[in-house]
C-alpha positions as CSV (number, residue, x, y, z in Angstrom):
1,X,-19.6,49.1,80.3
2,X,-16.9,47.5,78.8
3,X,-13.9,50.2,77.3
4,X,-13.7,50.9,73.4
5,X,-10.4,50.6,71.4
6,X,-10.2,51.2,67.8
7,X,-7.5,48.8,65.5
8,X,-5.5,51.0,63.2
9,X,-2.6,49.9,61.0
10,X,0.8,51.4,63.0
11,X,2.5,54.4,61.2
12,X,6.1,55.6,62.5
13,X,4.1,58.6,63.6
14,X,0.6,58.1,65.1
15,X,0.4,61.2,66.9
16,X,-2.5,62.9,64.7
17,X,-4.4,60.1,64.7
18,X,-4.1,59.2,68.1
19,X,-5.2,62.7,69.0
20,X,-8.0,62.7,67.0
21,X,-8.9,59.4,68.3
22,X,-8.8,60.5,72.0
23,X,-11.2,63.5,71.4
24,X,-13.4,60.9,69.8
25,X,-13.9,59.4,73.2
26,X,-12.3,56.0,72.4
27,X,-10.9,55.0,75.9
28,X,-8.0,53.0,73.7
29,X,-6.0,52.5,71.0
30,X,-5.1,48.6,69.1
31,X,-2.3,48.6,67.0
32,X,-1.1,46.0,64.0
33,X,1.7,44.5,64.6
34,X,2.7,42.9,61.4
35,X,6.2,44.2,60.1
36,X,5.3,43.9,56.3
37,X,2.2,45.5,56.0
38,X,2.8,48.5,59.2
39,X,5.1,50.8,60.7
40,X,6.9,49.5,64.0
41,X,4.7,48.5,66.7
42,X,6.4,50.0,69.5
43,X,7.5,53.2,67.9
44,X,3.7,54.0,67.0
45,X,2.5,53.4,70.4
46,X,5.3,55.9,71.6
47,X,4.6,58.8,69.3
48,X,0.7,58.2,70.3
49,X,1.5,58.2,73.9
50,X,3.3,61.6,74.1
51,X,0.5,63.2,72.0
52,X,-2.5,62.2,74.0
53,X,-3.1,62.4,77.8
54,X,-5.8,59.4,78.7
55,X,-6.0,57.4,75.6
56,X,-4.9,53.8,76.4
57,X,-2.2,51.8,74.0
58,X,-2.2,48.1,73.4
59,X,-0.2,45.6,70.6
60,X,-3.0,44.2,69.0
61,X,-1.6,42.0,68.4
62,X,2.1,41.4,68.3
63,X,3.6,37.3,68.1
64,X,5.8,35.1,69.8
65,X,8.0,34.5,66.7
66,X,9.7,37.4,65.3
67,X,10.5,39.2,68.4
68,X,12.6,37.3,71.7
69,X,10.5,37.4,75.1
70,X,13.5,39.1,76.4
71,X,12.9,42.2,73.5
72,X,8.9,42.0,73.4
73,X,9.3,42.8,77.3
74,X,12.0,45.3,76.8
75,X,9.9,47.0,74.2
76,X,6.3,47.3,75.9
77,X,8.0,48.4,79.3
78,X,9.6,51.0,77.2
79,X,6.0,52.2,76.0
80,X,5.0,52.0,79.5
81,X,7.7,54.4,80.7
82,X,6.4,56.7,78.3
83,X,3.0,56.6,78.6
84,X,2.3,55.3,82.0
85,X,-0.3,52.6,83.2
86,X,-2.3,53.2,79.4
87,X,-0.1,50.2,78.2
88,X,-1.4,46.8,77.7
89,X,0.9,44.0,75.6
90,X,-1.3,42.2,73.8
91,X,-0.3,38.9,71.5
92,X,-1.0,36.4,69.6
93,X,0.3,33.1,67.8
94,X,1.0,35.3,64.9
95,X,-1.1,35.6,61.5
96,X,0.0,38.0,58.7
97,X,3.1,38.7,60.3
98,X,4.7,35.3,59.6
99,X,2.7,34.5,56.5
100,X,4.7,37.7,54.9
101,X,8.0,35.7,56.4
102,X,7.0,32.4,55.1
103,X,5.8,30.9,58.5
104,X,3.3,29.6,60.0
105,X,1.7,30.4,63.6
106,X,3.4,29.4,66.3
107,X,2.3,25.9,67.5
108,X,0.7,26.5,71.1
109,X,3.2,25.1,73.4
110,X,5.7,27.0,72.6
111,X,3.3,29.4,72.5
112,X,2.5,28.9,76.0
113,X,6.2,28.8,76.9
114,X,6.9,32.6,75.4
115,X,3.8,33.8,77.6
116,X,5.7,32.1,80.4
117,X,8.8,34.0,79.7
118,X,7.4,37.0,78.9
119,X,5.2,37.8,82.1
120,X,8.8,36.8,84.0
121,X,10.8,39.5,82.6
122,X,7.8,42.0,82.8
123,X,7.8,40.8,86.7
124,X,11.4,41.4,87.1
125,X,11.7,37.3,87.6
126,X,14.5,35.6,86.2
127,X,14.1,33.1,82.9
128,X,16.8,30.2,83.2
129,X,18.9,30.2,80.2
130,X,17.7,26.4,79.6
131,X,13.8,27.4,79.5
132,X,14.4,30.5,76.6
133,X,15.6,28.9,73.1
134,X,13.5,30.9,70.9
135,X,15.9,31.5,68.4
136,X,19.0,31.9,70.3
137,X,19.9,28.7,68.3
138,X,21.7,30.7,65.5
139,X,24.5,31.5,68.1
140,X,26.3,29.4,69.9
141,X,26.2,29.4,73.7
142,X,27.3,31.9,76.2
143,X,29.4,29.4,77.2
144,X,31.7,28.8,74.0
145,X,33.0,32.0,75.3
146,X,35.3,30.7,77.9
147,X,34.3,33.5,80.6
148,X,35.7,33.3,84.1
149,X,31.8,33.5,85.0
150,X,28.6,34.0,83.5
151,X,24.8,34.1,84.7
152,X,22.5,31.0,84.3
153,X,19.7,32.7,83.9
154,X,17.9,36.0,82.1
155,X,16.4,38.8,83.6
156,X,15.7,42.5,82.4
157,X,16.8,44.5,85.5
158,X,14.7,47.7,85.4
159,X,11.0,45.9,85.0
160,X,8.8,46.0,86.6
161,X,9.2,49.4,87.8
162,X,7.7,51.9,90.3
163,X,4.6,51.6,87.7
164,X,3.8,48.0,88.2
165,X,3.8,45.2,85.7
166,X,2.2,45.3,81.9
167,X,-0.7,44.0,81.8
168,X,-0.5,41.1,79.0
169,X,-3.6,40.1,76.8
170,X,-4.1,37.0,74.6
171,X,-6.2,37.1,71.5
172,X,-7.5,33.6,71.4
173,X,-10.0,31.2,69.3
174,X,-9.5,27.6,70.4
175,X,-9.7,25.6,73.0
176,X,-6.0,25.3,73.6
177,X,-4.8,29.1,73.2
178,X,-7.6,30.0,75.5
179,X,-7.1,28.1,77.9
180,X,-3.5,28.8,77.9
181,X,-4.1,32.5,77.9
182,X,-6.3,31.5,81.2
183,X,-3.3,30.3,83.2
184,X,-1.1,32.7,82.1
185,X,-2.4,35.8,81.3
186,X,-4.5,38.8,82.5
187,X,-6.8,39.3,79.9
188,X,-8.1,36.6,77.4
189,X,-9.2,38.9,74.1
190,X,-11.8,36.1,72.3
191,X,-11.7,36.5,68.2
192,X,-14.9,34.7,68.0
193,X,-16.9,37.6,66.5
194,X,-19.7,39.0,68.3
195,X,-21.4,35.5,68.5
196,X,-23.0,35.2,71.7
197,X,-22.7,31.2,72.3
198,X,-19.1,31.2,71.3
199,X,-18.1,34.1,73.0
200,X,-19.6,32.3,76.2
201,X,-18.2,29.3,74.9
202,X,-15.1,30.4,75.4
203,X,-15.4,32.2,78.8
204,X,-16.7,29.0,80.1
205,X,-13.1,27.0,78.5
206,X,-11.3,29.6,80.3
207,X,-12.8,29.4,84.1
208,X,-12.4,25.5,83.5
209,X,-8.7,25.9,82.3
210,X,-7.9,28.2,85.7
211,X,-9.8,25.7,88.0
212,X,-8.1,23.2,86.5
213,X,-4.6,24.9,87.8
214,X,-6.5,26.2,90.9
215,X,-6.7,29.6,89.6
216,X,-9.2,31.4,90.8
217,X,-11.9,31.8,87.8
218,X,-12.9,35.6,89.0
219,X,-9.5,37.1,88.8
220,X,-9.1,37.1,85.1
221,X,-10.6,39.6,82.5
222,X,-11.9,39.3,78.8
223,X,-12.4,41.1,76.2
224,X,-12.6,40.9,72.2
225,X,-12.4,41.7,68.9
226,X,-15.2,42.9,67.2
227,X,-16.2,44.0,63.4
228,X,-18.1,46.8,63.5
229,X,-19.4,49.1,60.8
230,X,-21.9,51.7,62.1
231,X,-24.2,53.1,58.5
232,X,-27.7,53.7,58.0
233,X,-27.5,51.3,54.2
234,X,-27.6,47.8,56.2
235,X,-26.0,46.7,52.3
236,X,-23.3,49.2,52.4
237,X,-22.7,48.0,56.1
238,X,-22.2,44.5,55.0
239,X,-20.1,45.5,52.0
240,X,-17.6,47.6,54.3
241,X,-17.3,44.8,57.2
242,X,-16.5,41.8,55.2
243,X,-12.7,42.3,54.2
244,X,-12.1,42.4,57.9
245,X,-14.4,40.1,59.0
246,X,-13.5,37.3,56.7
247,X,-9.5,37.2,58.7
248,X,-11.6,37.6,61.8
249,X,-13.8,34.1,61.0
250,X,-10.9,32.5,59.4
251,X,-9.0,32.3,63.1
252,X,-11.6,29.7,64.0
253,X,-11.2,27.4,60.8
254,X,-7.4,28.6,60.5
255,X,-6.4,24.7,60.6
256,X,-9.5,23.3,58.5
257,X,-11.8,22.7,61.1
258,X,-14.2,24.5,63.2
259,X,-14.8,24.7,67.3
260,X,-17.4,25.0,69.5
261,X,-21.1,26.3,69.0
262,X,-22.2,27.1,65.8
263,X,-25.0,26.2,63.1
264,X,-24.5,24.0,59.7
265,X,-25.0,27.2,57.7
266,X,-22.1,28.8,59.5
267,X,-19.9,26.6,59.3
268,X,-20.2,25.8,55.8
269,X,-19.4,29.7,55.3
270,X,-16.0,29.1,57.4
271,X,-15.0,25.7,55.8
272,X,-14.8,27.8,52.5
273,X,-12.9,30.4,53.4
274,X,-10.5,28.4,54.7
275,X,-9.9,26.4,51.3
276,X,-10.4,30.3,49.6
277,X,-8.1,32.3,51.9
278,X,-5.6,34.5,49.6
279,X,-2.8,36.0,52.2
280,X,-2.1,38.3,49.4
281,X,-5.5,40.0,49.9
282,X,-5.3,39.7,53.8
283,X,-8.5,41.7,55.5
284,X,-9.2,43.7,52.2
285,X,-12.9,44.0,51.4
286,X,-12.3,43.4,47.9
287,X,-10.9,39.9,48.0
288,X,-12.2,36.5,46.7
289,X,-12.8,35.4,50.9
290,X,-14.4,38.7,51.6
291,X,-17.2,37.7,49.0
292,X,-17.8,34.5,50.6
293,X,-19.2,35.8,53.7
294,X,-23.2,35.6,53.3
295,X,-25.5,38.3,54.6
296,X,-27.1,36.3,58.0
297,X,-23.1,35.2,58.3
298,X,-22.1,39.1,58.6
299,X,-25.1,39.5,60.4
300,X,-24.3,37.5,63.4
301,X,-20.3,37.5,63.6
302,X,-20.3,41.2,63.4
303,X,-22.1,44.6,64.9
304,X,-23.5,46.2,61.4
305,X,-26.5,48.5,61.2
306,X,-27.3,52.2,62.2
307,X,-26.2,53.7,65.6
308,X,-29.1,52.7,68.1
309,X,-28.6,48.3,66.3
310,X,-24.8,48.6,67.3
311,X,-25.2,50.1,70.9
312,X,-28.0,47.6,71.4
313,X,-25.4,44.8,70.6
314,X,-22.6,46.2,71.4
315,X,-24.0,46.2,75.4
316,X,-25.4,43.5,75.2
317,X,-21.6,42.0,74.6
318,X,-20.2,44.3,77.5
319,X,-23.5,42.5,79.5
320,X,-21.5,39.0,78.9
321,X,-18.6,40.3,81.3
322,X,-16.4,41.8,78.8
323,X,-14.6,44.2,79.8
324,X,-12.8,45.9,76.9
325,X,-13.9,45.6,73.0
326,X,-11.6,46.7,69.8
327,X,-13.5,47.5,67.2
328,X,-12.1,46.1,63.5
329,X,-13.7,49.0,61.0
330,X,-13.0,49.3,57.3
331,X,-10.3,47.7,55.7
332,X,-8.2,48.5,52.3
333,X,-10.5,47.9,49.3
334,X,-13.6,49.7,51.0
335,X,-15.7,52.5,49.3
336,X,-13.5,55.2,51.1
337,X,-16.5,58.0,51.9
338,X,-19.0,55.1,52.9
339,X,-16.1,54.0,55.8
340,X,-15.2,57.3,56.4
341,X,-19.1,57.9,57.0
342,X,-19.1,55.0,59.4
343,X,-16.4,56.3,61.3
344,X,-17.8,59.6,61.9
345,X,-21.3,57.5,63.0
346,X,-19.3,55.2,65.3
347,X,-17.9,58.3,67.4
348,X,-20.6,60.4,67.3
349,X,-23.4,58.7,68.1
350,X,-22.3,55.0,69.2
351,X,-19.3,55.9,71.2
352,X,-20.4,59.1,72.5
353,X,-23.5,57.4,73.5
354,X,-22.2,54.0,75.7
């Protein structure tokens, strides 16, 4: 059975929640990474790893642009010293977090590049000064300095550690970011919903993208993001999953046109809401976007019902080789007893029973 993280927003001090959380039975924690709208990534998973003893801590996700390899691997090996081998670095090309700082996502190759870098430094490796530039550019060179000597290349001395490298996840959509995450990483997090075709879809790019580099297909993992909303009112369900799912189905329109399996309906649904998209109502369930999203679309691109629908589906993703599954609840804008209600259901009787 594939392990259960929970998203939540990161707070300076995640300790109660993270607590609370753990006696859930959640095997994991996701955090947001997305400076504007949270608290600090890295502090959050800190306060959350000295208050719990098991529960497991990922980015989820952070970005290639606003931190340097050098500081993303500094960071996350500083978790790791903390809270031991429950630490996974998951990333992304960066969403909401560079929206609020007027950019884009990062195109994939550099992308690529930063996932290159990053799983160096957590390695202990070197990274030649000539194969970093992501944003040393507002200095000038080391070498403007006129040292007697200076390195050529980078490296961050006390990684990996007696613990072992971080493991690094990739939350993909497309062809090219998965199959980048497939060469470089150890875990390929799909945000394709909890659409059957397209999840296997993209398991299927990313065992072609390692043979490809003569990777052996077996030894990666996958995972993904899920909306789920556990209530008895199937309406009510709907109405509390759409503010998240709607920047969920977004990632596979994101540049105006849609990938792999899916049906006319669908896809009409996706091709809206990416002409409708309002940043300034980002995953909130009372947004223009979130309204677009029709029943059958919520239906299959998320896990909604009562308890014994969303352990049916939710194995039946954990059947498809997945291996760990975040679950996206209620988001900002929901009817706040209706998500607390699914919450409560979600632990009780869907965790507590997979």
């Amino acid at each position: 059975m594939s392990k259960i993280f929970t998203q939540i927003v990161a707070r300076p001090d995640s300790s109660r929640t993270a607590r609370r959380i753990e006696e859930q039975g959640f095997d994991g924690i996701s955090f947001v990474d997305s400076q504007n709208l949270s608290g600090d990534v890295y502090v959050a998973m800190a306060t959350a790893a000295v208050a719990t003893e098991t529960l497991e801590l990922s980015t989820g996700v952070t970005n290639p642009v606003t931190r340097h390899p050098a500081v993303t691997a500094s960071a996350i090996g500083s978790v790791q010293r903390v809270a031991g081998d429950r630490v996974q670095l998951g990333i992304g090309r960066g969403d909401s977090a560079l929206a609020h700082i007027g950019r884009s996502p990062a195109r994939v190759v550099d992308f690529e590049r930063y996932l290159i870098a990053v799983q160096k430094y957590l390695r202990g490796e070197e990274v030649l000064f000539e194969d970093l530039k992501f944003g040393e550019t507002v200095s000038r060179g080391v070498d403007e300095l006129g040292l007697a000597a200076s390195a050529i290349a980078s490296q961050i001395n006390w990684l990996p550690g007696r613990l072992g490298k971080v493991d690094v996840e990739v939350a993909a959509t497309g062809p090219k970011v998965i199959s980048a995450a497939a060469r470089h990483s150890d875990r390929v997090m799909f945000a394709l919903g909890a659409d059957h075709e397209r999840i296997k879809w993209g398991i299927e790019i990313a065992r072609k993208a390692r043979k490809d580099q003569g990777l052996d297909p077996d030894e990666i993992n996958y995972g993904a993001y899920i909306n789920v909303i556990c209530h008895p009112n199937i309406e009510k369900a709907r109405e509390l999953v759409r503010g998240g799912l709607s920047t969920f189905a977004r990632f596979s329109v994101m540049h105006g046109e849609v990938v792999g399996p899916i049906s006319s309906e669908d896809k009409k649904v996706m091709n809206e809401l990416h002409e409708r998209y309002d940043m300034t109502s980002h995953t909130r369930a009372d947004s223009d976007q979130a309204s677009l999203l029709s029943n059958d679309f919520v239906d299959n691109y998320s896990i909604v019902g009562g308890p014994d629908r969303c352990i049916e589906r939710i194995q039946k993703l954990s059947d498809l080789g997945l291996d760990k599954l975040i679950f996206v609840g209620a988001t900002l804008g929901s009817d706040q007893n209706a998500a607390a209600e699914s919450d409560a259901l979600i632990a009780k009787e869907v965790v507590a029973n997979l």
